[in-house]
TORLUMLO-205039 format. One record per residue (C-alpha): residue number from 1; residue in one letter; chain; z negated, y, x negated. Coordinates in steps of 0.1 Angstrom, whole numbers, always signed. Each point is the difference from the previous one (the first is absolute). Layout:
N
seq;type;mol;up;north;east
NUM;a;A;Z;Y;X
...
***
This chain:
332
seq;type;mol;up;north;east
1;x;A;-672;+883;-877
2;x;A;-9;+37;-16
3;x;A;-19;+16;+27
4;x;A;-15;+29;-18
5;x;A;-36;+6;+10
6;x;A;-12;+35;+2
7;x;A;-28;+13;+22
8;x;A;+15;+0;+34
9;x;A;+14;-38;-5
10;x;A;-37;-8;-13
11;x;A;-14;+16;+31
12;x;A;+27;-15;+26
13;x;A;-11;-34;-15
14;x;A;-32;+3;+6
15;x;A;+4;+18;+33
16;x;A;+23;-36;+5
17;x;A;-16;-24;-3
18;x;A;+22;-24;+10
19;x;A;+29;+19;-25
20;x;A;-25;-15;-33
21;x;A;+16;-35;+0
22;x;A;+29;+8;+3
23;x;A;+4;+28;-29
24;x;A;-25;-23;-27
25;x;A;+6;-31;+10
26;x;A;+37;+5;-17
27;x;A;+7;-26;-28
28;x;A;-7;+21;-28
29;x;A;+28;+5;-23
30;x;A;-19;+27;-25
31;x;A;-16;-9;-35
32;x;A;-11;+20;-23
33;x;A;+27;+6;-32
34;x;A;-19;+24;-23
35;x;A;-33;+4;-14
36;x;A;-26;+12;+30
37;x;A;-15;+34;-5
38;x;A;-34;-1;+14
39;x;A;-12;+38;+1
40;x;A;-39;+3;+8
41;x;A;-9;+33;+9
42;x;A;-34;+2;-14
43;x;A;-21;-4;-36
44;x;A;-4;-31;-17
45;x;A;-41;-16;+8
46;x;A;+1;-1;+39
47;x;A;+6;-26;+29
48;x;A;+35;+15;+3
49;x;A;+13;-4;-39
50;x;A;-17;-38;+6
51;x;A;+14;-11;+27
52;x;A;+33;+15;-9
53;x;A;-5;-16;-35
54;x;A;-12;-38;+18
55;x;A;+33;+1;+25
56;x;A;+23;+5;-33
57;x;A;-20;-29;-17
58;x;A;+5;-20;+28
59;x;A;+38;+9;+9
60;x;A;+9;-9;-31
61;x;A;-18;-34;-8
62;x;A;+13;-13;+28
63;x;A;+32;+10;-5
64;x;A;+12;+13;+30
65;x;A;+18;+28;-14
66;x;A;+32;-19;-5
67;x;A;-3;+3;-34
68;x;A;-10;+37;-5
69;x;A;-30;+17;-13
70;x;A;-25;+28;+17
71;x;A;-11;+32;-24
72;x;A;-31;+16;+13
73;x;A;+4;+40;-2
74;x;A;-34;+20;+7
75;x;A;+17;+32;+12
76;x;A;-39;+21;+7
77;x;A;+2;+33;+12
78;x;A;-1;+22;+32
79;x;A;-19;-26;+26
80;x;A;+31;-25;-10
81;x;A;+27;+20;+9
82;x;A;+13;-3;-34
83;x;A;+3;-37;+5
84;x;A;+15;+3;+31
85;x;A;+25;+24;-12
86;x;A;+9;-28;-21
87;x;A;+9;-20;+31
88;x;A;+19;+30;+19
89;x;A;+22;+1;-32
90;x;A;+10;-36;+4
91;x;A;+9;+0;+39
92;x;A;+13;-38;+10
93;x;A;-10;-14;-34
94;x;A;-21;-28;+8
95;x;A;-6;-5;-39
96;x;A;-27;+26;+2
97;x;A;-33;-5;+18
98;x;A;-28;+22;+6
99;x;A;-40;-2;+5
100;x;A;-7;+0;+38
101;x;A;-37;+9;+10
102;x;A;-22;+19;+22
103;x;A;-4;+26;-27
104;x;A;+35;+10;+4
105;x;A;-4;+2;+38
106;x;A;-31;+18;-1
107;x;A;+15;+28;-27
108;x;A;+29;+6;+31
109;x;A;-28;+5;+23
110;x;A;-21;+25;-18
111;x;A;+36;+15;-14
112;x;A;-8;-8;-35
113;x;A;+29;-20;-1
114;x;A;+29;+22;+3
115;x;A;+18;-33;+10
116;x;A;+7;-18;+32
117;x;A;-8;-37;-1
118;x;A;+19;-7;+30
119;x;A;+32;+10;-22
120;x;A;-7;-34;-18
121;x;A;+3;-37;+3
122;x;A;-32;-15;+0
123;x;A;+9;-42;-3
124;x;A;-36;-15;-4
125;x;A;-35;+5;-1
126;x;A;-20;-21;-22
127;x;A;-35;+9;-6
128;x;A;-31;+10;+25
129;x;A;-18;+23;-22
130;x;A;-36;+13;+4
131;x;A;-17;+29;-15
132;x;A;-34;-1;-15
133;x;A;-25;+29;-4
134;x;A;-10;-8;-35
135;x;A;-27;+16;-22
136;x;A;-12;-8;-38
137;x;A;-27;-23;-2
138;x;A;-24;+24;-12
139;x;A;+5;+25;+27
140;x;A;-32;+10;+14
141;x;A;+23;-3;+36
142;x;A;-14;-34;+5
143;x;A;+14;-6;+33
144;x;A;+21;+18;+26
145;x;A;-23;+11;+20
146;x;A;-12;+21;-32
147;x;A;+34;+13;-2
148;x;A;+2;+11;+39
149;x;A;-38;+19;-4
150;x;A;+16;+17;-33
151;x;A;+28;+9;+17
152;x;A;-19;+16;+30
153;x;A;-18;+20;-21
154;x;A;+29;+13;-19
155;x;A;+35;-15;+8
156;x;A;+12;+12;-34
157;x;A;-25;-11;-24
158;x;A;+16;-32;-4
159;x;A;+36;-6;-21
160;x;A;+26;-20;+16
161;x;A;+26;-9;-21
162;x;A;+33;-17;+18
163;x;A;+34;-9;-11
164;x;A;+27;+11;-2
165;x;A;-5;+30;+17
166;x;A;-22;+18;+32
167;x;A;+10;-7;+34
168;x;A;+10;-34;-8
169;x;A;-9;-37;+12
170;x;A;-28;-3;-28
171;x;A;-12;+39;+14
172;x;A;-1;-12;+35
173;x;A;-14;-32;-3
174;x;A;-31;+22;-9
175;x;A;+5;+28;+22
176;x;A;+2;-16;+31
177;x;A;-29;-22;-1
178;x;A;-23;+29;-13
179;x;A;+15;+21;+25
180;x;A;-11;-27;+25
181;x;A;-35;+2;-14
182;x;A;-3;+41;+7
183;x;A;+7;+10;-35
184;x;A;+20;+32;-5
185;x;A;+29;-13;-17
186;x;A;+17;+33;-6
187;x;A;-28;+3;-24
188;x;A;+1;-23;-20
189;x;A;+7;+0;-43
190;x;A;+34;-24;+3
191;x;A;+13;-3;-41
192;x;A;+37;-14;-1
193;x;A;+13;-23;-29
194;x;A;+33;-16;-3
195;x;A;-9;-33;+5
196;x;A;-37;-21;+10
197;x;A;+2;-14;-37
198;x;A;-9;+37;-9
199;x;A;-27;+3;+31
200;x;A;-15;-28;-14
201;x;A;+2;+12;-40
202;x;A;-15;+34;+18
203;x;A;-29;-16;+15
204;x;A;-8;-26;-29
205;x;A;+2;+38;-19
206;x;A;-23;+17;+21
207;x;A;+22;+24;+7
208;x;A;-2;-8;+42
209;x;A;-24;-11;+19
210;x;A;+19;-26;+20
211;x;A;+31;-13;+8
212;x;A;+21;-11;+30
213;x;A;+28;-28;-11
214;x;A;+15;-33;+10
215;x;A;-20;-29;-15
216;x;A;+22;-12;-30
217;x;A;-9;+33;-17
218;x;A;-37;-5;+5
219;x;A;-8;-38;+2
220;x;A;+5;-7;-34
221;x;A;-25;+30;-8
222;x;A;-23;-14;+24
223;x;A;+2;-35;-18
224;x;A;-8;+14;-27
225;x;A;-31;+20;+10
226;x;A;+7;+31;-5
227;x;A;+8;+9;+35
228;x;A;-16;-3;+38
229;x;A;+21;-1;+33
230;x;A;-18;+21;+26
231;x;A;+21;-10;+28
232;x;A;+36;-19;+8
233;x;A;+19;+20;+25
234;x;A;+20;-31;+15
235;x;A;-7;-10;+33
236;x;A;-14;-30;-2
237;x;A;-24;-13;-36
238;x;A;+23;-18;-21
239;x;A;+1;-30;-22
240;x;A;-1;-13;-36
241;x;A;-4;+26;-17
242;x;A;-12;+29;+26
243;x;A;-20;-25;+19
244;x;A;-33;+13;-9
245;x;A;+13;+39;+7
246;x;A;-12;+13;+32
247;x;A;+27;+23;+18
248;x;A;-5;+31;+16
249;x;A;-4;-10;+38
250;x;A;-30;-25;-15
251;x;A;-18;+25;-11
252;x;A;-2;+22;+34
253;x;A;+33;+21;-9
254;x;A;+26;-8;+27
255;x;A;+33;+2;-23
256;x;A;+28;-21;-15
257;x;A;+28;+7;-26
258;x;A;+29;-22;-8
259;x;A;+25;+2;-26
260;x;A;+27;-21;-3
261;x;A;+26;-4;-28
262;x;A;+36;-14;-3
263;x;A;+36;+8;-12
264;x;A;+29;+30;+11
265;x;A;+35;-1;-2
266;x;A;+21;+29;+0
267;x;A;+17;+16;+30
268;x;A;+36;-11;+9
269;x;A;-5;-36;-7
270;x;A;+17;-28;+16
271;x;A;-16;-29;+25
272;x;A;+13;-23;-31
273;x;A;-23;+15;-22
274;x;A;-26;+5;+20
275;x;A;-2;-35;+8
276;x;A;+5;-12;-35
277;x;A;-33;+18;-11
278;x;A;-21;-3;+32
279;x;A;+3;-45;-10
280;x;A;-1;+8;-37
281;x;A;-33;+16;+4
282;x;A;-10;-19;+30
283;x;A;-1;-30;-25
284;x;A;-17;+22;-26
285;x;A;-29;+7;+28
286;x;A;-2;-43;+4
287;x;A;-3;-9;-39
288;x;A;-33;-9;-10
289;x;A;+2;+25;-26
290;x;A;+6;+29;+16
291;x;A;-34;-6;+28
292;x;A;-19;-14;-32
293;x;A;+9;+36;-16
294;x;A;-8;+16;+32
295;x;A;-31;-14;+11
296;x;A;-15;+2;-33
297;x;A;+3;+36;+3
298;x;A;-18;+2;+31
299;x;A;+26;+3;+24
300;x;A;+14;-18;+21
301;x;A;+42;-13;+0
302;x;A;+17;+0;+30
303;x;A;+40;+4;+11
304;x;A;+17;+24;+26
305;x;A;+39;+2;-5
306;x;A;+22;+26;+8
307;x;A;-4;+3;+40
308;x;A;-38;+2;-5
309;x;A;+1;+24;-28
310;x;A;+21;+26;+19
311;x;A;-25;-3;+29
312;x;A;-30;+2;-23
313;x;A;+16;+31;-18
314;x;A;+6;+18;+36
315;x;A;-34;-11;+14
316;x;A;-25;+9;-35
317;x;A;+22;+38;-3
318;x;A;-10;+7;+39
319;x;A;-33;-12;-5
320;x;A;-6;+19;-35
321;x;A;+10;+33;+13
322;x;A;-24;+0;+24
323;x;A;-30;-15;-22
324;x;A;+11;+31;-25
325;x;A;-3;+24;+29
326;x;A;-36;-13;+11
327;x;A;-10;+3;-32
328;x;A;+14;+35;-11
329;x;A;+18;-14;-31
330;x;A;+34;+8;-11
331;x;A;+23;+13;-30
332;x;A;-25;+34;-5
***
């Protein structure tokens, strides 16, 4: 079977139901015959680049490339659109993958990204991220409750430094929840770097006054004492790791951000392909390696396939836009 799958097919799929056996549960014919291109649209030193980096470990130690290799390619630049660029130059070549994350979503929302996810094949998502509000330990913003009372006395005396750029999911998952807590987010001093490895070398520097990333760029700073979590905006407190973090809605702030994290294929794929990588990966997300990896970050795995992923991309860009509307941000 070589059912291309563009974005209509993607959408009558999940529109069907009842059509998603039928198309995936085809004996897959497709393996991969040439080195895998792995293109990952942002900076080395984020949760991105490692878990982009941690699936290629895994794919290929346990061999389920028939054979064939995976080159990671940090294409940064331009909210990813370089990277996906990448992909649109390969159209129905399953032998290049691409990062898949709420970032990317979020940068369509706020039109940073001059790119329309739903253009794409996202075939799994991998990784439940959360994002930390993260200060250095000598910060004389003990608490967050010392952060709102700053911030209500002047929203921008206080640096923010998120990655890779404003208006995405690292921007947002500190917007909204000081938006919840009356602070005028329009306001506040927001300091872009290309990736949170270069937040966090910013803050350690002294150069910002805190920073909003996923946890694998800040736990290992906060292990090593030279930084303090203020708050966890997951929904929930989490474990290992970000057990003793308190999140957002714990300390009297009614808000939650969630980022997740997986793998895109490019458009014009076939239900061959896409089956080959959803189980490829879908074993990836079961090794013990890759949830050791994972969970020592501070996040959490998990799997969604191709169905889910389509329906999570549709549901998080409706959502998005009208989070970035309520909170007055966008590509200014």
């Amino acid at each position: 079977m070589n059912t291309l799958i563009d974005r209509r097919q993607a959408l009558g799929l999940m529109a069907g139901a009842a059509l998603v056996p039928s198309v995936l549960a085809t004996e897959a014919g497709w393996k991969p015959s040439e080195m895998i291109r792995y293109v990952i649209g942002v900076a080395p030193g984020g949760s991105v680049d490692l878990y982009a980096r941690g699936i290629k470990t895994v794919l290929e130690k346990m061999q389920l490339l028939n054979g064939q290799t995976v080159l990671a390619d940090n294409k940064p630049g331009a909210a990813g659109l370089l990277g996906l660029q990448q992909l649109q130059r390969n159209r129905g070549n399953a032998h290049h993958l691409g990062t898949f994350h709420t970032g990317s979503i979020a940068g369509q929302a706020t039109g940073i990204l001059k790119a329309d996810m739903r253009e794409f094949v996202p075939v799994a998502m991998m990784v439940e991220e959360t994002s930390l509000v993260a200060v250095r330990a000598d910060s004389p913003l003990r608490t967050l409750q010392d952060l709102l009372a700053r911030l209500r006395q002047d929203p921008g005396a206080v640096s923010f430094a998120v990655a890779p750029t404003r208006g995405l999911n690292t921007h947002l998952a500190i917007a909204k929840p000081l938006k919840v807590a009356g602070i005028a987010v329009d306001k506040l001093t927001v300091v872009p770097f290309r990736s949170s490895g270069e937040s966090m070398t910013a803050l350690l520097g002294g150069n910002v006054d805190v920073v909003s990333a996923t946890s694998p760029a800040v736990m290992p700073q906060v292990q090593a004492g030279k930084v303090r979590v203020l708050a966890s905006a997951a929904p929930r407190r989490g474990t290992g790791l970000l057990a003793g973090i308190p999140t957002w809605r714990e300390q009297g702030v009614a808000a939650d951000y969630v980022s997740y994290n997986g793998v895109l294929l490019p458009a014009g794929v076939d239900a061959e392909q896409i089956r080959f990588w959803e189980e490829a990966l879908r074993k990836v997300a079961e090794s013990s390696e890759w949830r050791a990896m994972v969970e020592k970050s501070g996040n959490q795995p998990m799997f969604k396939g191709y169905v889910d992923s389509h329906r999570y991309l549709e549901a998080e860009l409706t959502e998005t836009r009208a989070l970035v509307s309520a909170l007055a941000l966008g590509a200014a």
